[in-house]
Every structure is written in C-alpha cells, then in structure tokens.
VOGU-3710 file (C-alpha; in Angstrom, 3 decimals, decimal comma):
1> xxxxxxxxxx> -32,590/-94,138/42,873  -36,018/-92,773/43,567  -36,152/-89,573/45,224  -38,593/-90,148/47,672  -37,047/-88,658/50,748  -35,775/-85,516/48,845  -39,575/-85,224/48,084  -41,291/-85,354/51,276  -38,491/-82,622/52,336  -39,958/-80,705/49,454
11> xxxxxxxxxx> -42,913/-81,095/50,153  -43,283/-81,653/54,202  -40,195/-79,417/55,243  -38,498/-82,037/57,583  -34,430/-81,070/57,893  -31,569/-83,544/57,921  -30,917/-84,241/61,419  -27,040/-84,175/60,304  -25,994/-82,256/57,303  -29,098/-80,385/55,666
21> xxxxxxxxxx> -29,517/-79,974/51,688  -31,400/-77,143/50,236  -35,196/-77,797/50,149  -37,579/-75,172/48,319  -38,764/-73,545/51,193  -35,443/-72,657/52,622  -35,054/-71,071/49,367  -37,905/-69,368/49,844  -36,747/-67,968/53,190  -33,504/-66,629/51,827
31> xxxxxxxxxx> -32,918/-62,574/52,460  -32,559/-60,792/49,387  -29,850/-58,060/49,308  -30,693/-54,939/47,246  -27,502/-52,353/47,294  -29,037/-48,874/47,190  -26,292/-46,928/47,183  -23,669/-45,345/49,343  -23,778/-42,880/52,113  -24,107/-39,239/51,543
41> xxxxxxxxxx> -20,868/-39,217/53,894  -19,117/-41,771/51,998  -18,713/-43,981/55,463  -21,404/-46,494/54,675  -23,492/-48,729/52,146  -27,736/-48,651/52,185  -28,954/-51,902/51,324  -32,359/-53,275/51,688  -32,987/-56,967/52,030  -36,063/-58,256/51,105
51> xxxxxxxxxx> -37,176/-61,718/53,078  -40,274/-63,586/51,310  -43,125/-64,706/53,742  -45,096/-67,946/51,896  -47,322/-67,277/54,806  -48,728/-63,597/53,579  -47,093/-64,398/49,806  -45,202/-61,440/49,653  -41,930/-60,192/50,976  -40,921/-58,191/53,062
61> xxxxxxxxxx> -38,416/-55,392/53,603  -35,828/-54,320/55,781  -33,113/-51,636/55,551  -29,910/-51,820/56,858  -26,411/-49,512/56,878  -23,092/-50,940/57,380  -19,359/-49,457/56,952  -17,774/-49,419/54,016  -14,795/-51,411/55,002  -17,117/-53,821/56,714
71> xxxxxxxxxx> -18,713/-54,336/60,259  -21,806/-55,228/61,825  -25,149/-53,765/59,678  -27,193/-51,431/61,649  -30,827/-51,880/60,127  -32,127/-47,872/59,742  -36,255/-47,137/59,342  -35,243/-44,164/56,190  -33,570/-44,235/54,142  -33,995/-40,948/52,370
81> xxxxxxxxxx> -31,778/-39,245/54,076  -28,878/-41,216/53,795  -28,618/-41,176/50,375  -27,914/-38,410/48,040  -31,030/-37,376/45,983  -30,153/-38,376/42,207  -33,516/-36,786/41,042  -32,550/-33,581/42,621  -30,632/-31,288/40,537  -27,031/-30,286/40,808
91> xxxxxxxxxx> -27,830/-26,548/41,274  -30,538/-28,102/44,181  -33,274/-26,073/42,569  -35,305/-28,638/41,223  -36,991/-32,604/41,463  -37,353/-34,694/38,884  -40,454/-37,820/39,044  -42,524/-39,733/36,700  -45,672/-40,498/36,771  -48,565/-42,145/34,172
101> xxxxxxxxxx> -50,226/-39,522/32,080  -53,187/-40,841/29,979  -52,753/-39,391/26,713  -54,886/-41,851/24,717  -58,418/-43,122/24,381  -58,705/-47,181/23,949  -61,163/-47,874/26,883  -64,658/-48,053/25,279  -65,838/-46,057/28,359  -62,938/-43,234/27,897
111> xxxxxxxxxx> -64,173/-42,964/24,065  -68,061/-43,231/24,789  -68,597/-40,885/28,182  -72,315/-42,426/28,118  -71,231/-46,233/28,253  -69,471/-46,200/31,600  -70,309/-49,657/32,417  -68,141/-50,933/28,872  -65,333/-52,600/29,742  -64,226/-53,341/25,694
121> xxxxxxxxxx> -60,785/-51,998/24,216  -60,027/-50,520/21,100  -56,683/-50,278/19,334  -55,704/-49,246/16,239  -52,617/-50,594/16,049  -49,795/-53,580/18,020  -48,716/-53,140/21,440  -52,106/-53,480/22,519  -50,350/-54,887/25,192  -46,567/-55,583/27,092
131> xxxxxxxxxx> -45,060/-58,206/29,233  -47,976/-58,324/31,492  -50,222/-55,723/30,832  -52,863/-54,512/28,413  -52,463/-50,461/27,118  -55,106/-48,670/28,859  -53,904/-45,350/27,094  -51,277/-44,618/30,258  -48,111/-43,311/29,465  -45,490/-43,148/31,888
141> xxxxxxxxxx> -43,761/-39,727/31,674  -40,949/-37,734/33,545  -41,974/-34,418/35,376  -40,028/-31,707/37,042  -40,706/-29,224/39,885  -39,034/-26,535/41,645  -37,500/-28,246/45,008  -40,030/-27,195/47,641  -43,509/-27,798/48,929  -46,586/-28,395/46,501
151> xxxxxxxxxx> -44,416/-27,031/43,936  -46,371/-27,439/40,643  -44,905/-30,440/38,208  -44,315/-30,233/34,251  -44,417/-32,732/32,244  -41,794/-32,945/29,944  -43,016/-35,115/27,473  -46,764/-33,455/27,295  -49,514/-35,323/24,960  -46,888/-37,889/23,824
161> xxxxxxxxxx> -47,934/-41,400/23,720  -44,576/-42,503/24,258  -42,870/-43,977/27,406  -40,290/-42,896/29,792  -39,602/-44,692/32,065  -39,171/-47,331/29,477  -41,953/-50,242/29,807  -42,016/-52,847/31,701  -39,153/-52,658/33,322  -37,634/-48,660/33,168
171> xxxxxxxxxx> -36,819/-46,755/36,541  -35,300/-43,490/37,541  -32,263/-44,677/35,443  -33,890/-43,713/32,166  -33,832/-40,075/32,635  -30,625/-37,682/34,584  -29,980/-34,217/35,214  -27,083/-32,407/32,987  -24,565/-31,237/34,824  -25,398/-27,859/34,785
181> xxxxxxxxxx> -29,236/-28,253/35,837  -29,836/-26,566/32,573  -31,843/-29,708/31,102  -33,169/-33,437/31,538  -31,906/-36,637/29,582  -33,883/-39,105/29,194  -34,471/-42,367/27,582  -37,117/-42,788/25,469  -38,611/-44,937/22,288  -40,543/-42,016/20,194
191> xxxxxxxxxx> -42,751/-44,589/18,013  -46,146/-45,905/18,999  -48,662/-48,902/18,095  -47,262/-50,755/15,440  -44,293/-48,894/14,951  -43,169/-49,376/18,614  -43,932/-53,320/18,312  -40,859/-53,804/15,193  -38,454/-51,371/16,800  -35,611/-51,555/19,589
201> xxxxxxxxxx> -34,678/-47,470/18,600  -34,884/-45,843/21,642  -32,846/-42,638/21,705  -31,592/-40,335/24,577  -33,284/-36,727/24,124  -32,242/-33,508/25,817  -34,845/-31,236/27,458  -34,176/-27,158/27,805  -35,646/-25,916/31,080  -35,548/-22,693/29,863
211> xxxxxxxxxx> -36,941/-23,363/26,091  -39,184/-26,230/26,826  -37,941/-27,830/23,563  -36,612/-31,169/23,070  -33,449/-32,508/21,276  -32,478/-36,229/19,979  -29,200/-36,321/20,955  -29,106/-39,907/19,096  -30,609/-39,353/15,990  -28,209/-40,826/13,888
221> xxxxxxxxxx> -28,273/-44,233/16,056  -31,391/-46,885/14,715  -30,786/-49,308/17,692  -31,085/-49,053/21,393  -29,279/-46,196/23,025  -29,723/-46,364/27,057  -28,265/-46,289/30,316  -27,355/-42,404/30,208  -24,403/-41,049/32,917  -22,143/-38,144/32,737
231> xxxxxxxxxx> -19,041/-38,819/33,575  -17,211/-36,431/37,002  -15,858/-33,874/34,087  -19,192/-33,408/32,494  -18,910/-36,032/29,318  -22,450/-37,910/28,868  -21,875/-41,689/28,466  -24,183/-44,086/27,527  -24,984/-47,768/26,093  -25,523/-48,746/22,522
241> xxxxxxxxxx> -26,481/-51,224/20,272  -26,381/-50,294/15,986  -29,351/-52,337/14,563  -32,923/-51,704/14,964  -34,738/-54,961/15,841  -31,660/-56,631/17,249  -32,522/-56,706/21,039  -29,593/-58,674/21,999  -26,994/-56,374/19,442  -23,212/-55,410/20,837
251> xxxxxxxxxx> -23,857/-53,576/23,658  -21,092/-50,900/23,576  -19,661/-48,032/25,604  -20,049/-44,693/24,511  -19,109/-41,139/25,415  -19,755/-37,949/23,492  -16,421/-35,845/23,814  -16,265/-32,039/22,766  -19,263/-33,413/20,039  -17,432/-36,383/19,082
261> xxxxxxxxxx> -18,835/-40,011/19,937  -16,264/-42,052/20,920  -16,951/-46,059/21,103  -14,838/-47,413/24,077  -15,458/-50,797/23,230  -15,510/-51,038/20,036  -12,396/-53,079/19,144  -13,347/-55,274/22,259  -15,086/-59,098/21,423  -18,113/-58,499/24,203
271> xxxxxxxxxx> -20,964/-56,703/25,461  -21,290/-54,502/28,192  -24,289/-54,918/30,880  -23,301/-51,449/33,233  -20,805/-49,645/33,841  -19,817/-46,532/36,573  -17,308/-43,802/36,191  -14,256/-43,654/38,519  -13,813/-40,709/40,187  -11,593/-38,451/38,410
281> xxxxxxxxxx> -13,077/-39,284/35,100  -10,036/-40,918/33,559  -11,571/-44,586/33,690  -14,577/-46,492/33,387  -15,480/-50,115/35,217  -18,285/-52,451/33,607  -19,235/-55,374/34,045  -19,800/-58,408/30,967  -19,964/-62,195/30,901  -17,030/-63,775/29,776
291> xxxxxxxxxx> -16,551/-67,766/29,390  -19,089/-68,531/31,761  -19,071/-65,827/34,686  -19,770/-62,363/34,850  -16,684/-59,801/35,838  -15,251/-56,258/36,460  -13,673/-54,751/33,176  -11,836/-51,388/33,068  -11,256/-49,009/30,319  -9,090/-45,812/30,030
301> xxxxxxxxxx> -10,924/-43,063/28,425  -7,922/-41,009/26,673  -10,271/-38,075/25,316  -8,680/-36,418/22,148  -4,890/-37,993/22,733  -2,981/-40,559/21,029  -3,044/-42,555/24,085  -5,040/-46,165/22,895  -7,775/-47,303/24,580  -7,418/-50,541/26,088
311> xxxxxxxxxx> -10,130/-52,711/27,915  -9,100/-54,906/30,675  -10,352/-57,677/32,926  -9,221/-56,847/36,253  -11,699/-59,570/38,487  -11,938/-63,439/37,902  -12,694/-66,626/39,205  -16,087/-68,450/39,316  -18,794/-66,170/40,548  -20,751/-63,193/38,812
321> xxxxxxxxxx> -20,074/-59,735/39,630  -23,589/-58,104/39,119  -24,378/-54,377/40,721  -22,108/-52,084/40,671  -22,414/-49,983/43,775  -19,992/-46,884/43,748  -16,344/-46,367/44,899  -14,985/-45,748/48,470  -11,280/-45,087/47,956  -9,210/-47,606/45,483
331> xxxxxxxxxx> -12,523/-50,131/46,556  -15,599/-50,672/44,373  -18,276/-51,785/46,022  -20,544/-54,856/44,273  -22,832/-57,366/44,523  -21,524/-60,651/43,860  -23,470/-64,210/43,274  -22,178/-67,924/42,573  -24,373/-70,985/41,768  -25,071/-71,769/45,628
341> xxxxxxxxxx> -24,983/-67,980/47,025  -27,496/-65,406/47,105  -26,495/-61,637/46,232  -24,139/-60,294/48,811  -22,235/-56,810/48,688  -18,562/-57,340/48,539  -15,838/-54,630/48,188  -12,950/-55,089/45,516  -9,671/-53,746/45,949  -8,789/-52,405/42,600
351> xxxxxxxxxx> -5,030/-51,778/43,884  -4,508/-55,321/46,029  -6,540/-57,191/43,902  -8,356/-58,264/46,985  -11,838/-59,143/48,029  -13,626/-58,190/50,923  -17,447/-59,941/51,958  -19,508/-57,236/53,602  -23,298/-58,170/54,355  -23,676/-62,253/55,527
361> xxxxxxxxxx> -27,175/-61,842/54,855  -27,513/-65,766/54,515  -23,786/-67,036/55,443  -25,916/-68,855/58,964  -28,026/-70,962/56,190  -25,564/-71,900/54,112  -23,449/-73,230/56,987  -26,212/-75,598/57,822  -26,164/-76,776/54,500  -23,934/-79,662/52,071
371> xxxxxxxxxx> -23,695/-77,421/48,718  -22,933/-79,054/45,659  -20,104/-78,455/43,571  -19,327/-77,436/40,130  -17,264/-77,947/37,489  -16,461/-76,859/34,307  -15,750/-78,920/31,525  -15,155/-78,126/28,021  -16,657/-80,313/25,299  -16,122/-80,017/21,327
381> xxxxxxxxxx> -18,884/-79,123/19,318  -20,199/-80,818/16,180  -18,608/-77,824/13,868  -15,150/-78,356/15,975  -15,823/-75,218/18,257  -15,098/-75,513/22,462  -18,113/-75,167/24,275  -18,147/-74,256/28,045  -20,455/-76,625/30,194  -21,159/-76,192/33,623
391> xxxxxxxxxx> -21,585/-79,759/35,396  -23,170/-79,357/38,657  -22,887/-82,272/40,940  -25,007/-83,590/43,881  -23,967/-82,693/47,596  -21,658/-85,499/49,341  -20,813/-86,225/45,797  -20,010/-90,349/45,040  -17,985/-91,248/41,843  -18,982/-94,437/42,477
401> xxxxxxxxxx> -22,794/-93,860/42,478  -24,850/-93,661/39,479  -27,213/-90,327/39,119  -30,152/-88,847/37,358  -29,215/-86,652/35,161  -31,172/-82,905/34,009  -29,600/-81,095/30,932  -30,858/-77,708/31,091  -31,553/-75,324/28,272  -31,332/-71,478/28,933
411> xxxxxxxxxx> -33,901/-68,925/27,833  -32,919/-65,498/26,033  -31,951/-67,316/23,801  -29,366/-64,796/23,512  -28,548/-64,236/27,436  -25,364/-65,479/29,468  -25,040/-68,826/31,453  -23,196/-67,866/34,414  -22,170/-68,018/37,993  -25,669/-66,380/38,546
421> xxxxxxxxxx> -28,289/-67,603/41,058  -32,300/-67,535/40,552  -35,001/-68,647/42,818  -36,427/-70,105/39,982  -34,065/-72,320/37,788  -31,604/-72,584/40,589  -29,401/-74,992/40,096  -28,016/-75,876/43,677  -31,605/-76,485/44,138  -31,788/-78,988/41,437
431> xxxxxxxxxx> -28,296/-80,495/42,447  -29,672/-81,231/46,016  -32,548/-83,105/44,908  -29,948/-85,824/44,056  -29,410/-85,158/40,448  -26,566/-83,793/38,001  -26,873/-80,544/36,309  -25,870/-80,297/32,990  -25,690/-76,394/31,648  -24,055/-76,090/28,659
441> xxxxxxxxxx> -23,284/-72,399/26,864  -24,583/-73,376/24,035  -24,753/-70,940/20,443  -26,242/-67,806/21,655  -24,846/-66,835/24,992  -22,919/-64,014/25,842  -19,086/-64,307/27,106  -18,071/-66,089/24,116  -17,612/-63,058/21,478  -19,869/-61,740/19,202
451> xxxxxxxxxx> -19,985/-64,146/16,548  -20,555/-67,081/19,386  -23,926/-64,902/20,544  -25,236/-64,080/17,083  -24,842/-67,860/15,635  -27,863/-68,652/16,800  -30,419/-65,891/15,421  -32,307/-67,258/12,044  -31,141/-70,731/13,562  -33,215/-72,281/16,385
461> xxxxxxxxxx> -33,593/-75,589/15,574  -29,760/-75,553/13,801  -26,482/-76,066/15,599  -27,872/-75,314/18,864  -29,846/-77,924/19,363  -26,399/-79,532/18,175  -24,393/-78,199/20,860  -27,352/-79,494/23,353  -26,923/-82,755/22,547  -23,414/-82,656/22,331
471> xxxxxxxxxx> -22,869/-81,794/25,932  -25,236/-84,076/27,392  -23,855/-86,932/25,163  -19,997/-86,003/26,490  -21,305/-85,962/30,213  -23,229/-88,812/29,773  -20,031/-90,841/29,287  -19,199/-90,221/32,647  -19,837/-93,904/34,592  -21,839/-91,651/37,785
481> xxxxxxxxxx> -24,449/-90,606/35,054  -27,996/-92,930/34,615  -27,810/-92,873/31,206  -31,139/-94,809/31,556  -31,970/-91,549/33,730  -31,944/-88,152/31,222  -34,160/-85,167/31,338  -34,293/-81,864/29,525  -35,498/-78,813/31,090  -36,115/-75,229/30,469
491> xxxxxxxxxx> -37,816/-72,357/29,984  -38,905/-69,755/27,465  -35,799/-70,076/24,062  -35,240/-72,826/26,877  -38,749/-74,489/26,480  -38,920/-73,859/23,208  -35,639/-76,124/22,900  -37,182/-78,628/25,118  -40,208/-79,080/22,673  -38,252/-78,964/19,778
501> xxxxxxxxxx> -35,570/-81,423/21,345  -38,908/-84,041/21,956  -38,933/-84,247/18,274  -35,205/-85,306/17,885  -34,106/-86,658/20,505  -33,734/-90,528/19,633  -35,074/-91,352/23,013  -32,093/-90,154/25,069  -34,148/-88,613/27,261  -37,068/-90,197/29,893
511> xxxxxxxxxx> -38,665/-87,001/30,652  -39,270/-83,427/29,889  -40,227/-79,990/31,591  -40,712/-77,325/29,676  -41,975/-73,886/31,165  -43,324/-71,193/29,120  -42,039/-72,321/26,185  -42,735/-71,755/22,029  -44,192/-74,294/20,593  -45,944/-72,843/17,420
521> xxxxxxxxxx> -43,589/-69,987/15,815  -46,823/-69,405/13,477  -49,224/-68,609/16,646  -46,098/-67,322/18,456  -45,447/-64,506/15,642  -49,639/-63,416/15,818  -49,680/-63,330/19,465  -46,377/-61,961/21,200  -46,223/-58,292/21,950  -42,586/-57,860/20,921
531> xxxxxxxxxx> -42,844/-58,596/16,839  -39,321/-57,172/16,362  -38,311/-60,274/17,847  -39,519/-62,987/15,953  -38,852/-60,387/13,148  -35,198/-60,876/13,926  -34,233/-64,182/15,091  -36,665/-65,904/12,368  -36,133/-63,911/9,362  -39,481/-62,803/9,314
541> xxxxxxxxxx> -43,294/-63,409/9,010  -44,493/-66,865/8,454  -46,147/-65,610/5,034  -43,369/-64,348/3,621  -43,233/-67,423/0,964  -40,708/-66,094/-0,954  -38,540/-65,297/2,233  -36,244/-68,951/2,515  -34,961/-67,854/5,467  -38,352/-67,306/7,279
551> xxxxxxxxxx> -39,615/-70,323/5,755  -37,036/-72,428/7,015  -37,693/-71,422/10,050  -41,329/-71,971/10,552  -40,647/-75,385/9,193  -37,730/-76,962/10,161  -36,926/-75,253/13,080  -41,115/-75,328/14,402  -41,313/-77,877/16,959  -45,373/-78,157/16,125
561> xxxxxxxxxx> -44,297/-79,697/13,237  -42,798/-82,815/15,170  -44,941/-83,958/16,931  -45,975/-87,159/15,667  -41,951/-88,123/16,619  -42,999/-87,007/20,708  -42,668/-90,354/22,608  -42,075/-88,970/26,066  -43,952/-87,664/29,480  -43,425/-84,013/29,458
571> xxxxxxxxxx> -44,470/-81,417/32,139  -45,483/-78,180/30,527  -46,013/-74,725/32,545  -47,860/-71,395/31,539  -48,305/-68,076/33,046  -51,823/-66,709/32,015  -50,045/-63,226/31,762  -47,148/-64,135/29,754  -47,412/-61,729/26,289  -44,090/-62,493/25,643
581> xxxxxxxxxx> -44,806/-66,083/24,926  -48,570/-65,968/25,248  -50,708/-68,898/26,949  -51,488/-70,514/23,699  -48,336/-72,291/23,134  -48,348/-74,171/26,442  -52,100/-74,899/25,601  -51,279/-76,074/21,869  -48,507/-78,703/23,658  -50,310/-79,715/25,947
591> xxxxxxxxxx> -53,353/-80,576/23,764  -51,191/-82,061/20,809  -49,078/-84,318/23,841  -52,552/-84,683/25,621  -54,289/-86,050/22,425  -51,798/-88,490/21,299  -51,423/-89,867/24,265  -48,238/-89,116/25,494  -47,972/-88,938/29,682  -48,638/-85,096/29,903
601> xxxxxxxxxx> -49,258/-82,258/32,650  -50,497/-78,605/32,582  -49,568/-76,507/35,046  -51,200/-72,788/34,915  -50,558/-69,999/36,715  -53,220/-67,513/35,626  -51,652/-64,455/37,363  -48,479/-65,171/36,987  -45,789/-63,659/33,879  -43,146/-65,241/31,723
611> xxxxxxxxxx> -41,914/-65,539/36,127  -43,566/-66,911/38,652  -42,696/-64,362/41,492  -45,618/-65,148/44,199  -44,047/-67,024/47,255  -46,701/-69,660/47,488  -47,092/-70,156/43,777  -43,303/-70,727/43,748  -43,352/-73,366/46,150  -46,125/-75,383/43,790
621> xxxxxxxxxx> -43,813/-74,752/40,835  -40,609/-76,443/42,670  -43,007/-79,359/44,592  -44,612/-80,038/41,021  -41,325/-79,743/39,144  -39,532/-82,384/41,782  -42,728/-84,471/41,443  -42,840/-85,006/38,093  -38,812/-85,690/37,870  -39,698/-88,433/40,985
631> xxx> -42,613/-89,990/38,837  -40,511/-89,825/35,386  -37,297/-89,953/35,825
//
C-alpha cells in the first residue's frame, strides 16, 4: 500500500474533499497556547498563542484574556499590566532582571586590543561551548534596582563566570524574591570550564540586600537543586536530585521548615517535573508521568506533626497534564495535551473531580479532521517485566487491512513516553500517513518507578534494545500489521537505538530514520559539551582500560562497531548546531552506510539544534521523512 496520495498531500497541500487527515502543513498552522499566568484580579487567565507563518518562517504572537470559569477570549495588546510583577519585590521597592555580563576573555580580539579583525577563540578549559552556542566569555547574571525610573542596576553575581539564568534553557524561574524583600534566591551552578562540563551541582544561594554577601543555602546537596518557591507561609521549596552527574536522578520535593529539610517525596516511587503551592500552604500539587501519561499529584505538607505525609494521584485518564497555571477557588488551572491535541488550558475541579476546556485554540481544525486512535497494550518483556506500549492506529481504522508499520524509539534516553504532543515526532502525524505507531516505554522512561528509569544507564545496547524488539515483535502478530512492512525511527538515545538496532536486527525491519543520533560513543565522548553525561550513562571515558564497565560500553553497546551487519536503507538527519550530539556522528553514518553501499540519505540542517524549530525547515524534515518511508517502506 504505497502512500502516494498521502504524499502529494504532504507535499502539494490538497485536502480531502470528505473527511481530512492531518498533513504537515496543517500542523504547521496549528496555534500554540502559552498560559502566562492569571489575572492580577483573579477573574481571568493571560495566554499567548503563538501561530507559525512558513511564509516569513517564524511565528507569530497573539495575546488573549479569558474568564476563569470559561467564556469567549478577548485578545489584549499588554500584557504587563494584567499580570502581577513576579520580579518585583514583595515590599514593591525593588526589580529584579538579568542580563549577560562579559566577565571573561576567549575572543582573540578581547585578549589582543590590536588584532580586532581576529575572529579565533581561546579556552582553557570544556564548555567551550552549550547546546547551540560557542562561550564568547558572556555570562548571564541577575541584577536588581530600586523600582523607579533609570534606577541604577547591581549585579549580584559581579566578576563570576558562572550562570544564572541557567544555560540554555534558564528564565526568570531560576532566581525569586524572599518573602521579606530582604534578599534574592537564585539558581546557580558555581563551577566553570571543565569543572562545569562533569557536574549537574547547581545549588540555590541567598543574596543579602543589605550585606551584599552571598549564602549556599544547598551546600550539603552534590546534585541538582532547582525550581525555588516559597510556599504562602514563607517556607522555601524547591526540586532535588542527590547525585552529581546524574541528570535524570529522583527528582524530589523539598521544603526547608524552621531549618529542617523535609523530603515530601521521598517514600514516593517517581519524579516530580513542577509543582505549585495551594493557597493556604497546607498542600502542594505536581505534576509526574506515571504508566504512560503525565498527571496532577497532591501532597500534604504536615510541618513538625505526627501527621504522615501522603502523596496522591488525584487526575487520570489518557492525556498529559503539563503547566501548571495557578488556582482560582477549589480549580487549578492547566495545560493539558493528548497524542492528537495541541496544548489547551483546562480548569480541574479538585473538589468535583471535574474538567472544564477553556481556550479552543484549534477545536475548528480538529473537527475537520479523522484522528487516529490509540491504544495501550501491555507486552512482557524478555526478563518477565510488563512493558506499556502505545499502539497508534491509522484514521478510519480497518482490522481487515494490512499496514506499514513504524516502531519508534524515544530520545532522553531517560525521559517519559506520554500522552504528549510535538510538532516534530508527532505521532497523529505519522498515524495519518497510513501507518501504525508502535511506542513502546521501554527501560529508561519515567512513570514506571525508579528502578524502571535507572535500568537503562551503563546499558544502551542491553535490555533495551530487548524491550524494542519485544514490542514490535508482540504487535507485529497482529494480522493488520505488514510484517513485510517494518521501520524504526528516532531521534537522539532514539537514533542512537536506531543505529545500533541496524546491527541486530535480523532483517525485521525494511527501513530506517534516524535523526541526530550517536553513532560513535568514542567521537561522541570527545565532542559533546555535556561530559557528565556520557560520564554517567557509560561508566566512563573510552580509555579507561581497566574500567569493564566503560569498556563494555564502547564495545558492545557502540553501534560503529556493527556495521559490517547494516543491510538496510536508512535516512539519517543532522543539525549543524547540535553540541549535544555533534554533526560528526550523522557524518560518520552516513559515510560508513554511504561507503558500503547500503541505500543511504543525509539530510543537514546547518542552523538548526538537536530541534529543528524553523517553519520552513520543518516542513522539509516531515516531506523528506514521508518520502523516504514512501520509497522504503
């Protein structure tokens, strides 16, 4: 069943006279909904949707209000006003910023004043560069002022070559005001070149207005403490993982009580993404993946009493709830996704139980639309465990029909498969292009417990690529599955699985994309920007000889090292400003599929990330991914 109709849609942008399916670029004109916050008054909720134009590639924004117990939205010009002023203090006296300070010299024209044409960099030690961007000697740093006109700023952090807001992806939520206005929290990781490349041990630090010293309030902590919020009776609150290195640790709930850190979550099998205090300070809601989705949790917070602290899940069903907005009487206000829907804001009745859609940003397009379904399904492992797999079938689904079938790999590799919904990977996208979607939450993911997420560190190539294999193979047996018809896709941990799964495969599969993917854990350790890493999940540095666990893992689990098994077409994609996984390792597959002459493709996009965020380049990604499935698959 070639595809050729579902590609000239892609590709042409004709619409089903009758029942439309979703094409790329009506993906691309989805709004976006961005909750900002809600109304100084409490009556209504800011939200800014952001529409992408392929046309100017960019998007662009609008700004809307509408009542918190839902009505038409009223789009506003400001929004300023509206909102209450977190950066302001409490006492109203003074504004908090951030701006880049340059506090180093690594720009051959910034250390040699008479060379101003140079254009070379010199660095003396790692994080030369992050994400997508090379160290120029710029520091981002948080300032304060008294609240009035051309009031002169301080820096807080003066001639530190540290960051705050954290890089690349810190805001205003990595530094508060205490209650008092006495002093500024912030968020910040307080080591620098090399140092700063093998650490996750950021720490919250406390600065006096009326000192100007500064305070680690999390000294004792090696691994990531962030997120910082006091809680409506003054408690600070924050997030917290124990082990330096481990990006992807516990993530717990903490809150310092009359100088005693208390661990909310501590006896509970998960990992908290954010959370928000209720109003009178006697509970806390946060959100975590769990089997599959993502949902509202609650927690008492007892102080110094006997009472026990017990966590509870008070939403479910299959969708993710994502942002958490604030409260407006026993409702919380969210954002909510599924597999086929875009980020709305709903409001949750914590009493009822009830849920209430607010903004219908893109309910019109969806009505013109046949969505496919999902299902879960629950297949047993090869080491007897239950494994969640999301099966995502084709719109105007026929049992009697036979389909192509994708088995997707997720990236992280430690990161949730849920009810979430990208404009990337997107999965009712895939599923109306005629295929079935198999997603399966494999060793590694979130929403499992603990032990579930951590299996898979110091084990890439192990009983992951296991659990792969055994969810396509269960699927598979299904009679509307082309068994003649597999493909394995993915990107990032994700790619890296599809390269490695080339090399063991046994021919199940016809066809392969993978998109910025590792291919050579050797190159991969000298090259990425974030060493504690590779430090973690493989044990260690490649020349550690003496290290079995490292060495394992650049041998068996190094999917260079396979390649004379590779027997089938695969698509590879690169961003030329990916540091995380750098542009080698789609250039080293490429060459090694390219030279042994294996049916191969290289698709670059040299100003693109580890994402590919630009409207029009995101259209050539989806029209060159559905391609390649139509000539391969």
């Amino acid at each position: 069943m070639k595809k050729i109709v579902s590609i000239i849609l892609c590709t042409m942008g004709i619409t089903a006279s009758a029942q439309e399916v979703l094409t790329p670029e009506t993906l691309w004109k989805l709004g976006r909904v961005t909750a900002m916050g809600i109304s100084k008054d409490g009556k209504s909720i800011v939200y800014k949707v952001a529409t992408p134009s392929v046309a100017d590639n960019k998007s662009n924004s609008k700004f809307y209000t509408i009542p918190v117990n839902g009505g038409n939205p009223v789009e506003v010009k400001e929004t300023k006003d509206l909102l209450a002023d977190k950066n302001v203090s409490p006492n109203g006296l003074y504004i908090l910023s951030n701006q880049e300070v340059k506090t180093e010299n690594v720009l051959g024209k910034d250390i040699y004043s008479d060379l101003g044409k140079a254009d070379a960099q010199v660095y003396n030690g790692l994080d030369y560069r992050h994400w997508d961007t090379w160290n120029n000697g710029s520091h981002n740093h948080v300032f304060y002022a008294e609240n009035k006109d051309k009031a002169q700023t301080i820096d807080i952090m003066p001639n530190e070559p540290y960051d705050s807001p954290q890089k690349p992806f810190g805001g205003d939520e990595d530094y508060i005001w205490s209650p008092d206005s006495k002093s500024i929290i912030y968020v910040c990781k307080k080591k620098a070149g090399t140092a700063y490349a093998i650490s996750t041990n950021t720490d919250l630090y406390e600065y006096n207005l009326e000192t100007k010293t500064t305070k680690n309030l999390t000294e004792n902590n090696p691994g990531y403490d962030t997120n910082p919020m006091f809680s409506p009776t003054g408690n600070l609150t924050w997030l917290q993982m124990k082990r330096d290195g481990y990006e992807a640790d516990k993530n717990d709930l903490i809150v310092r009580f009359k100088g005693i850190d208390m661990n909310l979550t501590a006896n509970w099998d998960g990992s908290v993404d954010n959370f928000l205090w209720n109003a009178d300070g006697k509970k806390v809601y946060f959100t975590a993946a769990v089997d599959g989705a993502k949902h509202l949790f609650e927690v008492n917070f007892p102080g110094l009493t006997k009472i026990a602290v017990t966590v509870k899940q008070i939403t479910s069903g299959d969708f993710d709830v994502n942002d958490l907005v604030g409260f407006s009487g026993d409702n919380i206000i969210v954002t909510r996704t599924d597999m086929n829907h875009a980020a709305e804001i709903y409001s949750y009745n914590c009493k009822k139980k009830t849920w209430t859609q607010l903004t219908k940003t893109n309910d019109e397009t969806y009505a013109k639309l046949a969505l496919p379904k999902y299902e879960r399904r629950y297949v047993t492992t090869t080491d007897g465990k239950k494994m969640l797999v999301w099966v995502i079938l084709p719109p105007n689904f026929d049992a009697t029909k036979k389909y192509p079938t994708l088995l997707y790999c997720q990236g992280g590799p430690q990161s949730p498969l849920t009810q979430s919904y990208s404009f990337r990977w997107n999965f009712s996208l895939m599923a109306s292009q005629g295929y079935v979607v198999v997603a399966p939450n494999r060793r590694g993911m979130y929403g499992h417990g603990q032990a579930w997420n951590e299996q898979i560190s110091k084990d890439w190539g192990g009983q992951v690529m296991d659990d792969y294999l055994s969810a396509i193979d269960d699927v598979a047996k299904e009679s509307y599955v082309d068994k003649a018809r597999l493909g394995a896709v993915g990107a990032s941990y994700g790619g890296y699985s599809v390269f490695y799964l080339a090399g063991i495969h046994n021919n199940r599969f016809k066809t392969f994309i993978s998109h910025c993917g590792v291919f050579n854990l050797e190159s991969m350790y000298g090259t990425t920007e974030e060493v504690f890493f590779n430090n973690w999940d493989h044990g260690g540095a490649y020349w550690e000889k003496d290290n079995a666990v490292a060495q394992k893992t650049y041998t068996k689990f190094n999917p260079i090292k396979m390649v004379d098994k590779w027997n089938t077409p695969i698509l590879i994609i690169q961003g030329g400003k990916d540091y995380r996984v750098p542009i080698g390792q789609g250039q080293e597959a490429f060459q090694a599929a390219q030279l042994r002459g294996i049916k191969s493709r290289f698709m670059l996009f040299p100003e693109e990330n580890h994402w590919v965020l630009k409207p029009q380049n995101a259209l050539v990604w989806q029209r060159e991914f559905y391609k390649w499935l139509n000539e391969t698959l």
